[in-house]
N, C-alpha and C positions, 0 to 999 in steps of 0.2 A: 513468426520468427522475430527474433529480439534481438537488437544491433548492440555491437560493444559499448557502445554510448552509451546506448539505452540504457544496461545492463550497470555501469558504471554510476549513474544517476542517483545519489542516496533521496529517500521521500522528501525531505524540505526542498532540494532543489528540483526535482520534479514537479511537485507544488508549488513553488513559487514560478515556474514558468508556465503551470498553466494558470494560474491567475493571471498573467502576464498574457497570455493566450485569448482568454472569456475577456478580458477589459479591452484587445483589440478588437476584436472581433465587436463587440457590443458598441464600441465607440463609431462602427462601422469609417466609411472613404475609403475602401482598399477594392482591390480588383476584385470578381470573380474569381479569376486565378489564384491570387495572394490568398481569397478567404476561403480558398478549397484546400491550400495548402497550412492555412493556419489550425484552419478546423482537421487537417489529418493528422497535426502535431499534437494539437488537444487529445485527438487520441488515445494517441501513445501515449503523450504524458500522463492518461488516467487509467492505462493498463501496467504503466510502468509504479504507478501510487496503486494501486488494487493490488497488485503482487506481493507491495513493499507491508500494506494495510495486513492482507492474509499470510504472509509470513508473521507476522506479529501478532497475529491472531492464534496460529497456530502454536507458536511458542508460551504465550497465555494459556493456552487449554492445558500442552501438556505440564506447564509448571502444576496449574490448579489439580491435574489430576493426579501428580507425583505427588503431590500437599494431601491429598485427599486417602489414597493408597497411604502414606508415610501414618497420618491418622486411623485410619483404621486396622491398622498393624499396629500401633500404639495400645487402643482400645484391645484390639483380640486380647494383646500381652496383658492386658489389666485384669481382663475377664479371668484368666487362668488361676492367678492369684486367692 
């Protein structure tokens, strides 16, 4: 389940906090605690960049395949000729 925030979050700023995320984490000094809750924000912030990633993916595909239909509908119309 995905929070308004979440949902509001465009990819760079979701990415740029979990980099922000990995460099804490990596840096370690923080609690058990602190680095259960960093690493669950790491998370989200890389289901929230995964969604943002295959949204964009999927929009790619169907561009390519309306490019691809528009050409071969082109070609049919030449063939006729």
């Amino acid at each position: 389940m995905t929070s308004k925030v979440e949902e509001a979050l465009g990819y760079e700023q979701a990415r740029d906090e979990l980099i922000e995320v990995v460099r804490r984490l990596e840096a370690g000094g923080t609690t058990l605690e602190d680095s259960l809750a960093l690493w669950e924000r790491g998370e989200e912030l890389a289901k929230v960049c995964r969604r943002w990633l295959d949204g964009a993916r999927a929009r790619l595909d169907a561009a390519l395949a309306e490019e691809a239909e528009a050409e071969a509908a082109q070609e049919s119309d030449g063939d006729e000729s």
